[in-house]
C-alpha positions, -999 to +999 in steps of 0.1 A: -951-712+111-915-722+102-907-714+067-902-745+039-870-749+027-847-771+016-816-788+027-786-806+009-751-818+024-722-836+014-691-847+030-660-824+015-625-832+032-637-849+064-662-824+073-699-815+061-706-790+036-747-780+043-762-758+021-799-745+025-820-734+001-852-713+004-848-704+042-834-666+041-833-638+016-857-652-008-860-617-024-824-620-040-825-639-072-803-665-058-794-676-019-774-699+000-772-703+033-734-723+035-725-743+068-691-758+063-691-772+099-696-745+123-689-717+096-720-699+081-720-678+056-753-665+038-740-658+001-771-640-023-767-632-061-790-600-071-790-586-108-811-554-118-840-555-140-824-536-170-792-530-182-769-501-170-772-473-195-741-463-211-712-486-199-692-515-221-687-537-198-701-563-172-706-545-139-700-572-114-693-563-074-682-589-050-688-586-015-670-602+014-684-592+049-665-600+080-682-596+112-669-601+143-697-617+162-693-646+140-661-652+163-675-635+196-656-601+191-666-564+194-646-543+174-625-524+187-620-480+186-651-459+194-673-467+171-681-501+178-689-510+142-672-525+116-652-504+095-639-506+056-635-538+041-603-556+054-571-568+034-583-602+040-619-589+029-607-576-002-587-606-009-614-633-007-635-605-027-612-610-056-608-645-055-644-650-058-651-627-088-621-637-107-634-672-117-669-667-121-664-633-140-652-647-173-682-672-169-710-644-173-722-639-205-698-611-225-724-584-232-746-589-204-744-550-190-771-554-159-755-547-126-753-578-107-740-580-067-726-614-053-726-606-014-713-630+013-721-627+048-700-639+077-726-654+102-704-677+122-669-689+123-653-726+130-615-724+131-616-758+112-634-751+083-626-712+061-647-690+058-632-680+023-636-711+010-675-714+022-681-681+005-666-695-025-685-716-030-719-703-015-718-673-044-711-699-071-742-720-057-761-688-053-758-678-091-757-714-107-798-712-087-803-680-097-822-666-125-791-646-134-776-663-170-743-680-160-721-708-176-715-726-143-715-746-117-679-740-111-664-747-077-630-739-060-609-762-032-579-751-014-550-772-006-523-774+015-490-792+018-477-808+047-451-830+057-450-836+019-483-846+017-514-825+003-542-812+029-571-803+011-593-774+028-567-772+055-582-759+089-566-724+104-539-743+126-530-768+094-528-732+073-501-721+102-475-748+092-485-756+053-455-751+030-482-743+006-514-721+007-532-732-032-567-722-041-581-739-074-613-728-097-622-754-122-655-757-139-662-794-156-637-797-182-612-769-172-591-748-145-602-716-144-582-698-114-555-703-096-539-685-063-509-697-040-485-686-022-457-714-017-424-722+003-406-725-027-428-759-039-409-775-068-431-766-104-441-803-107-455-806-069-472-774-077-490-791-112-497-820-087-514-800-066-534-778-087-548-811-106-555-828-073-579-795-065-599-799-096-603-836-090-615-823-060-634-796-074-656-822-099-675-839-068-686-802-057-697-799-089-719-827-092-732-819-054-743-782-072-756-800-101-782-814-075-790-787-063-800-768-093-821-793-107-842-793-075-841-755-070-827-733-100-849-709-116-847-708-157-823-683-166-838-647-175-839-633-212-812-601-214-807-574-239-780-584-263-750-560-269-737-562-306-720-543-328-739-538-360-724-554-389-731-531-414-712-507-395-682-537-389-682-537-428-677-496-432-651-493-406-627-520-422-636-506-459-619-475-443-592-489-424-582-516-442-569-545-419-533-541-435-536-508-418-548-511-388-520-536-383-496-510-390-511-490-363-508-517-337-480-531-341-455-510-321-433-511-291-439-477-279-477-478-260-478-441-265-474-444-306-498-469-307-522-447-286-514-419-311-527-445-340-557-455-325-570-417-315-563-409-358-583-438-369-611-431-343-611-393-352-612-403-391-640-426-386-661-400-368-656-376-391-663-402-423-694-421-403-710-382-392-743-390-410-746-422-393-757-405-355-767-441-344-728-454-350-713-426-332-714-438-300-706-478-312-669-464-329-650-465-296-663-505-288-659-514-325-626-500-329-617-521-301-629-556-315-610-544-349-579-543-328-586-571-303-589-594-336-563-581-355-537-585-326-548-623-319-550-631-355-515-622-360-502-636-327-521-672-331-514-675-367-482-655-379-464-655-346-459-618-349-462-600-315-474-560-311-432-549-301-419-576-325-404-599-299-402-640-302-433-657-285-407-668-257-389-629-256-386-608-222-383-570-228-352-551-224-340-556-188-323-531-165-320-525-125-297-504-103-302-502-065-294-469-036-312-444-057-318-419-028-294-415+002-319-414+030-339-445+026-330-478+050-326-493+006-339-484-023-339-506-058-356-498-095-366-528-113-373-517-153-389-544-180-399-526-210-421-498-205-428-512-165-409-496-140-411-498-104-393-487-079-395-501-045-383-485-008-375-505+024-381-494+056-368-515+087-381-507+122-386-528+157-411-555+160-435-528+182-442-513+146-456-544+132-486-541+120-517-553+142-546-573+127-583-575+141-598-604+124-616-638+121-587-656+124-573-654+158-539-675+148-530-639+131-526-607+152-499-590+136-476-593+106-442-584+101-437-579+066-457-553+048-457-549+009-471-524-003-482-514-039-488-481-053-502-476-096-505-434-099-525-426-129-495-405-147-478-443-148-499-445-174-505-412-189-538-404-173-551-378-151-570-383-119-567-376-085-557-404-059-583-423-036-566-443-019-554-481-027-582-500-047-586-536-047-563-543-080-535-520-058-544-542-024-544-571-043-507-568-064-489-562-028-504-589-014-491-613-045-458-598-039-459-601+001-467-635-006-439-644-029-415-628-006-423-641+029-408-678+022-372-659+018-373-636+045-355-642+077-365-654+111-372-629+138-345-641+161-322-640+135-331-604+122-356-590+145-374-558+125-405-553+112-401-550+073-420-528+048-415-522+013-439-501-010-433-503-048-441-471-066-453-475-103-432-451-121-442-464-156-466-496-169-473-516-196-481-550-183-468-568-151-460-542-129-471-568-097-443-592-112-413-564-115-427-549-082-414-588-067-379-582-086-374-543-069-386-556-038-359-584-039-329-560-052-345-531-023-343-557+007-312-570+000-295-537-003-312-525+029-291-551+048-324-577+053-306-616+051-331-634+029-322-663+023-326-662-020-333-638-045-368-640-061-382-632-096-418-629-110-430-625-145-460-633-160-470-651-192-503-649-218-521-667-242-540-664-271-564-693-280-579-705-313-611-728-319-600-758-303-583-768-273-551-776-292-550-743-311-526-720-290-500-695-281-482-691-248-472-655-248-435-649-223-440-618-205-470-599-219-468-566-217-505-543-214-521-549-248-516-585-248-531-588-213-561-563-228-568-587-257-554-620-247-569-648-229-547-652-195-527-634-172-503-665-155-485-646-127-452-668-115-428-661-086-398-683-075-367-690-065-339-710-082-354-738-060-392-733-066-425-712-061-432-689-040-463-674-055-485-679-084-516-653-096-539-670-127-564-647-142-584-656-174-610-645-200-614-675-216-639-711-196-605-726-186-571-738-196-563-771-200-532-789-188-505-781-214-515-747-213-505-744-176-474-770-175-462-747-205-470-718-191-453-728-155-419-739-174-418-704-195-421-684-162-394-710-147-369-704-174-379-664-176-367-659-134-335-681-138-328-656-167-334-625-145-319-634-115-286-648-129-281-624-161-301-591-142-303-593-106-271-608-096-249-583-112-266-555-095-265-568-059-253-607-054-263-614-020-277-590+014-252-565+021-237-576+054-253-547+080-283-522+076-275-486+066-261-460+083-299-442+085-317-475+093-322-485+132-304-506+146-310-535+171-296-549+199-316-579+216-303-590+254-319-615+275-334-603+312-351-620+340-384-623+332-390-610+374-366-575+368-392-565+337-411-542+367-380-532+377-369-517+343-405-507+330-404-488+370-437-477+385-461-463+355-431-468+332-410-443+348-377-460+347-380-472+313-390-435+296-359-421+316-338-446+298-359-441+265-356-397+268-316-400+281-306-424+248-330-415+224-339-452+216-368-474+215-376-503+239-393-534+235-393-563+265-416-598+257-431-618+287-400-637+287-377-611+290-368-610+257-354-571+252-348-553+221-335-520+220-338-498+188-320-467+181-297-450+147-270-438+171-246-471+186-236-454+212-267-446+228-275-484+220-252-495+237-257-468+265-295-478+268-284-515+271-259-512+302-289-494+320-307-523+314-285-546+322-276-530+358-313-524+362-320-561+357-286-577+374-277-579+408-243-558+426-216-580+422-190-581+448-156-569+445-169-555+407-163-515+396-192-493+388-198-464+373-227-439+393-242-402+395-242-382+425-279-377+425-283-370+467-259-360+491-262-364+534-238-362+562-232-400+564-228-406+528-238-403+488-262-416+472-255-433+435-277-436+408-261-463+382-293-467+362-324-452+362-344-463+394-312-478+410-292-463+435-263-473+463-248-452+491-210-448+496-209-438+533-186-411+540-158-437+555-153-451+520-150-418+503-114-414+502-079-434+523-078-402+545-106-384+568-132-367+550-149-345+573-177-335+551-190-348+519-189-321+501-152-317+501-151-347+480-180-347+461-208-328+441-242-334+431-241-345+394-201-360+400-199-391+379-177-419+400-163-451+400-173-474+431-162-509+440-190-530+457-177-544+486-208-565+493-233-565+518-228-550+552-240-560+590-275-546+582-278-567+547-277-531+522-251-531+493-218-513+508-197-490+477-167-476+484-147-451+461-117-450+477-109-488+473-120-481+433-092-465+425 
């Protein structure tokens, strides 16, 4: 007997969005099962029965499966199974719990798991965006306490015109790749990368989303009233306020605003570990506080720094609400590197290397998305634990790492150069020599500065920086914060990540605390990040390096591309690739041919370039008449010599053309391994390619 379930739909951008409710994983305390035309994706919420013992803090995990029967793959390697997560994996991953996060309740400590399963892919209609939606569905149902619905749309831009949930293909040629989380009143997320869209397109756009976003919200509001469970009863995690009372009896707040307000994190650090150690040492008869100082300490702070921010103005380092940190950058800090650039803001400092190779080293994607097999441009983003004074040992990129090179990939792509115009694969990796607070922004400015000194033609320079805010009671009560550094971030309300041009955006990253911003908040917040980049590339950036130096370093390959017919590729590849490995072991030099005969030949040396592209070119070109070559004795018989001018092709000079007077035997004239000049003289009776040597010089 089929199980009873039940079924909603509604029409969201010219396809339908089903969602069922009751048909699978009814052990989970919420499940949807999403089809957004052909794509399913089942997306469950699960919480544990109790709290997790000892932590202060919400343990959320967000899950993003990719299989690759849901687009009629089998992985590939020899395991046959899919591995880790992939970049796109942990991407969507992060999108998801970034929104709904700040929407849990504060002290709710039970482990809670939003999964999504990829079941089945339609190129039309993402994925992503159906798991989006599926976990918010999934926990607005749920038993699990929650201050949803929210809901998310993506948009794109095209032809001037916005696209909203735009399919794969649409994606491909979109000036503008926008995802929007709004809840009724408010935005509550925003992601894009962006071909330099103008800051009021970009506003446009983001409130066109969460018009969007309100009729998804009444189609969950629906659905919960027919099928949400009441939400569960939780244990309650509060600092007593007797013990609230003693700790500010003895540090006063006077103090402990003395011992936050500094611009050195270490100092600040030094404070905090003295009050803590005093407190512990006054409160010792009080064995039920102990544990409670480290958590009430940080409210104490966490107040005092907003209080002072929202009403006095007064930020931690003493700067104006609109400030930037002191400034500096330099570029060709180490010899060796294909560029090399240090971008410096405060107490952030990153430092980011290029690395230029041929197109072959691109790197190769297996995914759901069979538009993208490879990408050219690879940013990478490295945060060591002694950037920040700590001590652990190094797993590995996390998400946070994955997720900060991908912002600044994004933000850098719209400036980079076509392949026909500069035909490498690109990588740069920012190291994270030092942080306090927007390390993903200053890792876009290095980037920019690295690039251009490695020789790579983009088109502009591009800055990031990231602004905060600190909220009162009402929606009108606020502070835009210009570049936060990492205790405003810690106990503001927003981190508003904005890249760009002179021209526009390229990127934007918006993560909150707070149930939304309203729109003030983010057209301020857009113009302060507008006015912070034109500061740093005209008074910072330019100085150091005003435009792409003109040709790649001398340690970086270099690349030559020629044009072949497309029927002489077998002829320089040879049988098993013999002919082409000759050419590749005699130059040193790396060899790539397209279907269409596209050939680009990489190599440090120009000489051997240049070597490794006349064997090509006489591999793939026919003997012209009456034209001088240069060949190797490679075989030597009584009528003649045979030639080699390239690897795999050869000509005979019979012994008549050998020299004006008789040559009785070959080898009076020549030996094996002789390098000569031959004049082709055409074809003879027989139809072969006739040399001659003595008419060559």
């Amino acid at each position: 007997m089929a199980k009873e379930y039940k079924s909603f739909s509604m029409e969201l951008a010219g396809r339908t969005l089903r969602v069922d409710v009751g048909r699978v994983a009814a052990q989970a305390n919420g499940a949807a099962l999403m089809y957004y035309g052909d794509t399913a994706v089942l997306s469950t919420a699960t919480a544990s029965e109790k709290p997790r013992d000892g932590i202060d803090f919400f343990p959320l995990s967000v899950e993003y499966e990719e299989k690759l029967y849901s687009v009629g793959k089998i992985p590939g390697g020899f395991n046959k199974r899919e591995g880790k997560a992939s970049e796109n994996a942990v991407l969507t991953s992060r999108v998801i719990d970034r929104p709904m996060r700040p929407l849990f309740p504060k002290d709710y400590r039970n482990d809670v798991t939003l999964n999504n399963l990829v079941l089945c892919v339609d190129p039309e209609c993402s994925p992503e965006l159906t798991a989006m939606l599926g976990s918010a569905i999934a926990t607005c149902i749920s038993d699990i306490p929650f201050d949803g619905p929210c809901a998310m749309t993506q948009v794109g831009l095209i032809n001037g015109e916005f696209v909203f949930n735009p399919s794969a293909a649409q994606k491909e040629v979109s000036d503008l790749a926008l995802t929007v989380a709004s809840t009724r009143e408010k935005v509550i997320m925003i992601e894009a990368g962006a071909n330099e869209v103008p800051e009021a397109k970009m506003i446009e756009a983001i409130f066109a989303a969460h018009e969007v976003n309100q009729t998804i919200i009444e189609f969950i509001d629906k659905i919960v009233a027919e099928c949400g469970k009441a939400k569960s009863e939780y244990e309650h995690y509060v600092i007593p306020e007797e013990l609230t009372e003693a700790i500010k009896t003895i540090v006063p707040p006077a103090e402990m605003e003395e011992a936050v307000f500094t611009d050195e994190k270490q100092k600040r650090e030094a404070n905090i570990r003295e009050i803590k150690d005093r407190l512990a040492e006054t409160l010792a008869e009080h064995e039920d506080w102990l544990p409670l100082i480290d958590d009430a300490v940080y409210q104490y702070q966490k107040k005092t720094v907003r209080k002072m921010i929202l009403k006095d103005h007064k930020r931690p380092d003493g700067r104006a609400i609109d400030e930037i940190r002191p400034l500096s950058a330099e570029i060709d800090l180490f010899a060796r590197t294909h560029g090399s650039a240090m971008f410096t803001r405060g107490q952030t400092q990153i430092c980011t290397m290029t690395t230029l190779a041929p197109l072959s080293d691109a790197q190769r994607i297996d995914g759901l998305n069979e538009l993208i097999t490879s990408k050219r441009y690879m940013h990478h983003y490295n945060f060591p634990s002694y950037s920040v004074g700590e001590t652990k040992p190094s797993r590995g990129p996390g998400r946070r790492e994955i997720g900060h090179g991908a912002l600044a990939e994004r933000a850098l792509v719209p400036v980079l150069p076509a392949e026909d115009e500069f035909p490498y694969a690109i990588r740069t990796v920012s190291e994270t020599f030092e942080s306090n607070g927007s390390t993903s922004q200053a890792s876009i400015c290095a980037s920019t500065l690295s690039l251009m000194a490695a020789g790579v033609p983009i088109r502009k320079q591009v800055a990031g920086i990231s602004c905060g805010l600190v909220t009162g009671d009402t929606d009108d009560d606020y502070i835009v914060l210009t570049d936060i550094q990492g205790l405003e971030d810690f106990f503001g309300d927003m981190d508003f990540k904005v890249a760009g041009t002179h021209d526009g955006i390229t990127a934007i990253q918006m993560d909150i605390k707070i149930h939304g911003l309203t729109r003030p908040i983010i057209e301020e917040a857009i113009a302060r990040t507008k006015e912070a980049r034109e500061y740093i590339i005209n008074e910072i950036m330019t100085p150091v390096i005003a435009e792409p130096r003109k040709e790649v370093g001398k340690y970086a390959p270099k690349i030559t591309q020629i044009q072949i017919d497309p029927s002489k590729i077998g002829d320089v590849v040879g049988q098993k690739g013999k002919v082409i490995n000759q050419i590749i072991d005699e130059t040193g030099v790396k060899i790539d041919i397209t279907d269409d005969g596209a050939v680009s030949i990489c190599g440090v040396d120009k000489d051997n370039i240049q070597k490794a592209v006349d064997m090509v070119q006489m591999i793939a070109s026919e003997f012209e008449e009456g034209k001088i070559y240069t060949g190797k004795v490679v075989s030597i018989k009584e009528f003649g010599a045979f030639l080699e001018f390239a690897p795999g092709k050869e000509g005979m000079v019979h012994i008549s053309k050998l020299d004006r007077k008789r040559v009785n035997r070959v080898e009076d004239v020549l030996t094996l391994g002789d390098v000569i000049k031959v004049k082709c003289m055409g074809k003879d009776k027989m139809g072969r390619i006739s040399f001659s040597k003595k008419d060559a010089e």
